[in-house]
C-alpha positions in Angstrom: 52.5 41.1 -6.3 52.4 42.6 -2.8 48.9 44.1 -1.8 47.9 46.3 1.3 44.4 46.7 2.1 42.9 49.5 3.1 39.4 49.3 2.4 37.2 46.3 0.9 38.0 44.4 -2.3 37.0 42.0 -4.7 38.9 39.6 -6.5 38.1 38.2 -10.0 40.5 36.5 -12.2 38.7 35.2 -15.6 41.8 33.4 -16.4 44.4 31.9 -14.4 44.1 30.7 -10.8 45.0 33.0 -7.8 47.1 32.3 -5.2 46.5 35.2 -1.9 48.6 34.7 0.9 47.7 36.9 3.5 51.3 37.7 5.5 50.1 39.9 8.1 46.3 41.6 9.4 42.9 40.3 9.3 39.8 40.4 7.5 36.4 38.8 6.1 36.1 36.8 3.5 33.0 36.6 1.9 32.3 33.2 -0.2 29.8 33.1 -2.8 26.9 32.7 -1.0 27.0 34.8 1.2 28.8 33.5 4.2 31.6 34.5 6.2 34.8 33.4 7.7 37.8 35.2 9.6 41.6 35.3 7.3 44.4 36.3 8.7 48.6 36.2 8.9 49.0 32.3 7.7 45.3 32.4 5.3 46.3 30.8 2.0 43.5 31.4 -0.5 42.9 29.6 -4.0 40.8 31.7 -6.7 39.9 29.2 -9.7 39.3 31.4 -13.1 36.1 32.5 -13.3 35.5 32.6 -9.3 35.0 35.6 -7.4 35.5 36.9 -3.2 35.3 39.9 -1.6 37.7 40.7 1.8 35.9 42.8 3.8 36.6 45.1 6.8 40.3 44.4 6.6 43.0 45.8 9.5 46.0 46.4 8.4 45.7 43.5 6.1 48.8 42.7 3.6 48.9 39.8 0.9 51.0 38.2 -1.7 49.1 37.7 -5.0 50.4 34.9 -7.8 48.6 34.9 -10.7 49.2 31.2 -13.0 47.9 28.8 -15.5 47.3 25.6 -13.1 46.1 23.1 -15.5 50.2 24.1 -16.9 51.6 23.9 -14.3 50.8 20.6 -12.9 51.6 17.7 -14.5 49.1 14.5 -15.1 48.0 12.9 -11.6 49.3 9.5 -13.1 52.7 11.0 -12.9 53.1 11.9 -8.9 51.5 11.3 -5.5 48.2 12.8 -4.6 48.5 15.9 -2.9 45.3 15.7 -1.3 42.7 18.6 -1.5 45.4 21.1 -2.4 45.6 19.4 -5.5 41.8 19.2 -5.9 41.5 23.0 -5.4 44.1 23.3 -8.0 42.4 21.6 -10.6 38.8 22.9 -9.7 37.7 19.8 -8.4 36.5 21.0 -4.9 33.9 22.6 -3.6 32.2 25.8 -5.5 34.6 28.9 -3.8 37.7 30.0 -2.6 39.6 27.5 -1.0 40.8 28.2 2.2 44.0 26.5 4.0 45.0 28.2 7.3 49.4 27.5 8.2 50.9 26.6 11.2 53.8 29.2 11.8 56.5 26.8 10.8 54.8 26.4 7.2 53.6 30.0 7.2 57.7 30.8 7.4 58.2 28.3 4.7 55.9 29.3 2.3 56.9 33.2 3.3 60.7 31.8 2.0 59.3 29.9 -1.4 57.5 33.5 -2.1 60.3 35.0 -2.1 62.6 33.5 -3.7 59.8 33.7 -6.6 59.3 37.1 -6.2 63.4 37.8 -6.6 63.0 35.5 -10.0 60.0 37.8 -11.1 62.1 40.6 -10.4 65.0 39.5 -12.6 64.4 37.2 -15.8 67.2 35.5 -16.6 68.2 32.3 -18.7 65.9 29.4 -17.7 63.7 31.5 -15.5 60.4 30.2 -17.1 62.0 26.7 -15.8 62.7 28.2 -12.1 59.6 29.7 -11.5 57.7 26.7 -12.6 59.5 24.6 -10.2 59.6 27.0 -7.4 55.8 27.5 -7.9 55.6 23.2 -7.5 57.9 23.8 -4.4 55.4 26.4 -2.6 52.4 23.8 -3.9 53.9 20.7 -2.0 54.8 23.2 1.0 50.8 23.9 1.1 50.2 20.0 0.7 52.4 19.0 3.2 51.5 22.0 5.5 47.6 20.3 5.6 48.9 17.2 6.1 51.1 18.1 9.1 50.3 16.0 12.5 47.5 17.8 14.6 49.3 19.3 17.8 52.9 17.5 17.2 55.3 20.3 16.4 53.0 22.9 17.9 53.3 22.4 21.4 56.7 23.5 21.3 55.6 26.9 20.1 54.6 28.6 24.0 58.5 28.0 24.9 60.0 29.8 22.1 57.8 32.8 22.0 59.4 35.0 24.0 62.5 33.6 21.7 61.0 34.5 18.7 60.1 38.2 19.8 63.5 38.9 20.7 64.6 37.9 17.4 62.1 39.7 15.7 63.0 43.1 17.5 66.9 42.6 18.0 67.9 40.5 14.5 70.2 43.8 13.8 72.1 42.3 16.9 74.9 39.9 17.3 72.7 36.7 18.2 74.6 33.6 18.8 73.2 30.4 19.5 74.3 30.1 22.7 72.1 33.6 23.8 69.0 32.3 22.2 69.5 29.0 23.8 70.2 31.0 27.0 67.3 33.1 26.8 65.1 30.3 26.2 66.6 28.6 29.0 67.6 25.4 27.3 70.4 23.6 26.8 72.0 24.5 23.0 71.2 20.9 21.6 67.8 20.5 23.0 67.2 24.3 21.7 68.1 23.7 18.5 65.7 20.3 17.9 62.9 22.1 19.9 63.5 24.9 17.4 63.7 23.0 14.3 60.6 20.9 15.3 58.6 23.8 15.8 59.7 26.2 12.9 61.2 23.5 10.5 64.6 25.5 10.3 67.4 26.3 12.6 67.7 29.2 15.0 70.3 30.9 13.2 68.7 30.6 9.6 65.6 31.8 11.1 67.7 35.0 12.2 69.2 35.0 8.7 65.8 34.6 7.2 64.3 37.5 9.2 67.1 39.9 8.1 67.1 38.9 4.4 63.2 39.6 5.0 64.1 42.7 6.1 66.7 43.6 4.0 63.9 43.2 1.0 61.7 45.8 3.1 64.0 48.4 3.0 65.5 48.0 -0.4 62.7 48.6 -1.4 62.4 51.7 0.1 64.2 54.9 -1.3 66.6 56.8 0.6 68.9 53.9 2.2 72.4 53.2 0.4 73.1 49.3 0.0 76.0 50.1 3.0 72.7 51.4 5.6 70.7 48.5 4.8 73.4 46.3 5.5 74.1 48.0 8.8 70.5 48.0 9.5 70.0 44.3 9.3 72.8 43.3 11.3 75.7 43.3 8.7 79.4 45.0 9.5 80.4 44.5 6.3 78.4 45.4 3.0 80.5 43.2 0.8 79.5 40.3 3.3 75.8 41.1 3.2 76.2 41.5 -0.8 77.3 38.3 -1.3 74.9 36.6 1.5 72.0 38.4 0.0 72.9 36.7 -3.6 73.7 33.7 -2.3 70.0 33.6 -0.6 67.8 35.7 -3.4 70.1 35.1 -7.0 70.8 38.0 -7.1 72.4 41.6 -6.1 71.2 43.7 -3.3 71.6 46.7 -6.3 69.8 44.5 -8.9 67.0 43.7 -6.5 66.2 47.2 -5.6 66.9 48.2 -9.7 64.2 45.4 -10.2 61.9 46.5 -7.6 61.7 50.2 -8.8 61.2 48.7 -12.2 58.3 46.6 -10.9 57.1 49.9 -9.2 
């Protein structure tokens, strides 16, 4: 579930664990006794049942909220390899409060994928989907393990070279981007952009630009008022029946079931 923040607000779940994933904006969070720290874009926060926190003074603050039975979803420690103090915050076994995990960009646009492709499940039940969503729900938990156990300041110091990169991809992804122009803007060679890329983002330059305009392409169908044709145009597609089948191939589904789902889901 999708949140935007306008004003304060508390969480309290009695019975499952909360997952909050704040994807863009800022805010405080206020633990339970009292004190304060700064979330933002790449915050990942774990509410055990029974727990409480508050967000306060949020700016333009928006979240992804998943709501599940942790001590069903994971299996017995004796069966798989510690996953450090993401697994302990899972099964209640850390401190007393939320637990807080901050993402580099590259795992803030991996977990930003895994939420998605739950959300397009949620959106659709189908055969098996109880199965899915329990292992995409696993998928997103090692993502956050592996995300805290990341080398300090390896893949990072790429991250100054490919901002100007990134901000042209983010305001032109409707465009015809070829590999060869991001290289070229980033004034690299193609090879050694496409391993400083990957290094940095965990993903290719082109997927990232296919990522960004299926991320898109979710914004606006969700949205009234666009026909499945305008979105495609929108997002950089010439052809609809391309971006159709693209769009299934990367969610499970239909642009026109999505947006069908979505309207159900209000």
């Amino acid at each position: 579930m999708r949140d935007t923040l306008s004003g304060d607000r508390t969480f309290h779940e009695l019975t499952f664990t909360q997952l909050l994933v704040v994807t863009s904006g800022r805010a405080r969070l206020r633990g339970p006794f009292g004190e304060e720290s700064l979330v933002g874009a790449g915050s990942v926060l774990l509410l055990h049942p029974g727990e409480t926190l508050t967000l306060r003074s949020p700016e333009e603050l928006k979240l992804t909220r998943l709501d599940f039975d942790a001590e069903r979803l994971l299996p017995s420690r004796s069966a798989f390899e510690p996953l450090g103090s993401v697994d302990n915050a899972l099964r209640g076994q850390a401190a007393r409060g939320p637990a807080l995990l901050g993402l580099s960009p590259r795992h803030a646009g991996r977990v930003s994928d895994a939420l998605g492709r739950i959300e397009a499940e949620l959106c659709e039940p189908r055969l098996g989907h109880e199965l899915l969503l329990r292992a995409q729900l696993l998928e997103l938990i090692v993502v956050l393990a592996r995300a805290e156990h990341a080398p300090e300041g390896d893949p990072l110091r790429h991250r100054p070279r490919l901002e100007l990169t990134l901000k042209l991809i983010h305001e032109r992804y409707s465009e015809q981007l070829s590999l060869a122009a991001l290289a070229r803007h980033a004034g690299m060679s193609i090879s050694r952009f496409s391993c400083v890329f990957r290094e940095a983002l965990g993903t290719s330059p082109l997927e990232y630009v296919a990522a960004t305009r299926m991320r898109e392409a979710r914004q606006r169908l969700r949205a009234p008022g666009l026909s499945i044709a305008e979105v495609a145009y929108a997002v950089g597609f010439q052809d609809s029946n391309y971006f159709s089948r693209s769009f299934k191939q990367h969610h499970g589904m239909s642009p026109r079931e999505f947006r069908d789902m979505a309207r159900i889901a209000g």
